[in-house]
C-alpha positions, 0 to 999 in steps of 0.5 A, a space after each residue: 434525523 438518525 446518523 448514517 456512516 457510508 463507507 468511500 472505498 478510494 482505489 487509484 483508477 487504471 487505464 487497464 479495465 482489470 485493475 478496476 475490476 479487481 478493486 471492485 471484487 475486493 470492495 465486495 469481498 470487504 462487504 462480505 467480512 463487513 455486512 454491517 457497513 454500507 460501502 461505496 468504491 469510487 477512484 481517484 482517476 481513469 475510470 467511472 465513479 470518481 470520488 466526487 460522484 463517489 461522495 454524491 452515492 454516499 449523500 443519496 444514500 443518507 450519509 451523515 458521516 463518510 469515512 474516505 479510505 484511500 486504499 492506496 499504497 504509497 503517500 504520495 501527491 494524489 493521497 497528501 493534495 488532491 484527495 483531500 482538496 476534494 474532500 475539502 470541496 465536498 464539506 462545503 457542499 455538504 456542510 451536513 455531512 462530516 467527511 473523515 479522511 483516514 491513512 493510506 495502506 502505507 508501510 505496515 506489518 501487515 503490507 511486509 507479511 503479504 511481501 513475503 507470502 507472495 514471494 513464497 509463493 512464488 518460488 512454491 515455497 523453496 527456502 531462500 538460497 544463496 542464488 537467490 536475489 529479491 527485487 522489491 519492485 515500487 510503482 515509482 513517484 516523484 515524491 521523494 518519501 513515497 520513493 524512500 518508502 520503497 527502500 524502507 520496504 525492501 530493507 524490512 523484507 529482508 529484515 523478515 526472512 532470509 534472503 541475503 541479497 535484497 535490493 529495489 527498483 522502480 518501474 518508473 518516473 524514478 530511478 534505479 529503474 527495472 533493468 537496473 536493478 535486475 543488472 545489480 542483483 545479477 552482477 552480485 551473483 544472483 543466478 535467480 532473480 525474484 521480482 516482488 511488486 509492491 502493487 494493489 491490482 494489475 494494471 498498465 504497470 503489472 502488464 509491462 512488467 510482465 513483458 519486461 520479464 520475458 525480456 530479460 529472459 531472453 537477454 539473461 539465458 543463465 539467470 531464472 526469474 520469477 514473479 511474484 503476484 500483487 497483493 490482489 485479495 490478499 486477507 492481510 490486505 482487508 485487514 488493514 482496510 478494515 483497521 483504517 474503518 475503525 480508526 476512522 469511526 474513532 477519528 484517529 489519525 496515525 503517525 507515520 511511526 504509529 506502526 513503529 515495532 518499538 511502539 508496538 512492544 511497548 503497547 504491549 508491554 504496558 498495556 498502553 501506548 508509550 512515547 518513544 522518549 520512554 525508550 532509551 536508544 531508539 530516539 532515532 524517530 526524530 529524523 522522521 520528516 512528519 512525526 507528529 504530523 498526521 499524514 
C-alpha cells in the first residue's frame, strides 16, 4: 500500500461565519503555494467540520499519515489538552494511520514581522512619534503562559521599532482590560492610540473591538485612534503554516525557545544548532517553564 500524507489545517471555530470563512480563503490560498499537499481544514469549535470529522476526510482520502497543524496562536487549553485528547482517540480508531501533531503559530519572528507591518499600515506608513502609544491587543486566556505571551509580545514590537510607548491589553477573561489599557496609554501622554490585535481572523471579538473603538472615540474627543488589521492572509503568516508542515513531515517538535534569537545567530554562526550553554550570559533560558518540553 503506497503511503498517503493529509494535511489537517486546524482554525479555532468562530461564532461569526466570517471568521470561518476567512480561515477557509487562507487553507485555499495555502493550497495554491502547495499544490503538491492534499490539505483538509477542519475547527476546533463553532462551526461545521470539527476535527474529528476533519480526521474522518483525511482516512476517506487515504491517509496514512496526517500531520495536524493547529493554525492557532496562543498555547493555551484547546492546543495543550483537548486537541491532542482527540487526536489520541483518533490513533485508536485508526491504529493504521500515524497522526503528527505540530506546534501552534506561537510567538515567532514571523508573528512580530506581521505586527509591525499591520501597525504600519495603519497609520499609511507614518514614522512612530512621540504622540504615539501601540496597545498590543491579546485574545485573552486564562491560561497564565498564553496571557504571558502577550507581554512577551508587546515587548518584542517594541523591541523591533520605534515606538516609545508600548503596552497590551485583553479583550477579555483577563486583565488589564481594553479600556484599561487605552486609559494607561492615554494617561502616559498619548494623544493617538494604535490598537494592534494579535488575531488570525475576524470574529466575535474583532466586532466587539470594533465597537469598542467608536466608543472611546467619543469618550476621548482629544485623543486619535487607529486600528490596525488582523493578520488575515498575511504571507508571513503561510510562511509559518508552511514551516509547521515541514517540521511535521520531519517529526520535529520544537521548544518554546527553539526561535530564541540566540539560538538562531548561533545556527548561523556555525552552521549548526548550539545549545545555549554555549553562550555565556544568556543562560536566562533556564526559567523558561517548558524548556525541553515539546509543547
Amino acid at each position: 500500500m503506497s503511503s498517503k500524507t493529509v494535511i489537517l489545517l486546524i482554525g479555532h471555530g468562530s461564532r461569526n461565519p466570517k471568521g470561518n470563512e476567512e480561515f477557509l480563503v487562507f487553507t485555499d490560498r495555502l493550497r495554491a503555494r502547495l499544490p503538491q499537499e492534499t490539505i483538509v481544514p477542519c475547527f476546533i469549535e463553532l462551526a461545521e467540520v470539527l476535527i474529528p470529522e476533519g480526521i474522518e476526510k483525511a482516512v476517506a482520502l487515504g491517509a496514512t499519515r496526517i500531520i495536524a497543524v493547529p493554525v492557532i496562536l496562543l498555547a493555551a487549553g484547546h492546543v495543550k489538552m483537548e486537541v491532542p485528547e482527540i487526536l489520541e482517540e483518533a490513533r485508536h480508531k485508526h491504529p493504521g494511520v500515524e497522526i503528527v501533531y505540530t506546534r501552534n503559530i506561537g510567538v515567532c519572528d514571523q508573528t512580530i514581522r506581521m505586527m509591525v507591518e499591520r501597525v504600519s499600515e495603519a497609520v499609511n506608513g507614518a514614522k512612530p512619534s512621540d504622540d504615539d502609544g501601540v496597545l498590543v491587543l491579546g485574545r485573552g486566556s486564562s491560561d497564565p503562559d498564553a496571557a504571558g505571551d502577550i507581554a512577551k509580545i508587546s515587548r518584542l514590537f517594541w523591541e523591533a521599532t520605534d515606538y516609545e510607548r508600548v503596552d497590551y491589553a485583553f479583550v477579555g477573561v483577563t486583565r488589564p482590560d481594553l479600556p484599561t489599557g487605552v486609559e494607561r496609554l492615554i494617561r502616559l501622554g498619548a494623544g493617538h492610540v494604535i490598537i494592534a490585535p494579535y488575531f488570525l481572523f475576524t470574529g466575535v471579538l474583532i466586532e466587539r473591538v470594533r465597537g469598542m473603538v467608536a466608543e472611546f472615540e467619543k469618550r476621548w474627543q482629544h485623543v486619535r485612534f487607529s486600528l490596525a488589521h488582523y493578520f488575515e492572509y498575511h504571507t508571513l503568516l503561510m510562511d509559518v503554516v508552511a514551516e509547521r508542515i515541514r517540521q511535521g513531515y520531519e517529526g520535529e517538535m520544537m521548544m518554546a525557545c527553539d526561535g530564541c534569537i540566540y539560538r538562531i545567530e548561533a545556527a548561523e554562526t556555525h552552521g549548526h544548532h548550539h545549545d545555549h550553554a554555549g553562550h555565556a550570559g544568556h543562560d536566562d533560558h533556564d526559567d523558561h517553564p517548558h524548556h525541553g518540553h515539546p509543547h
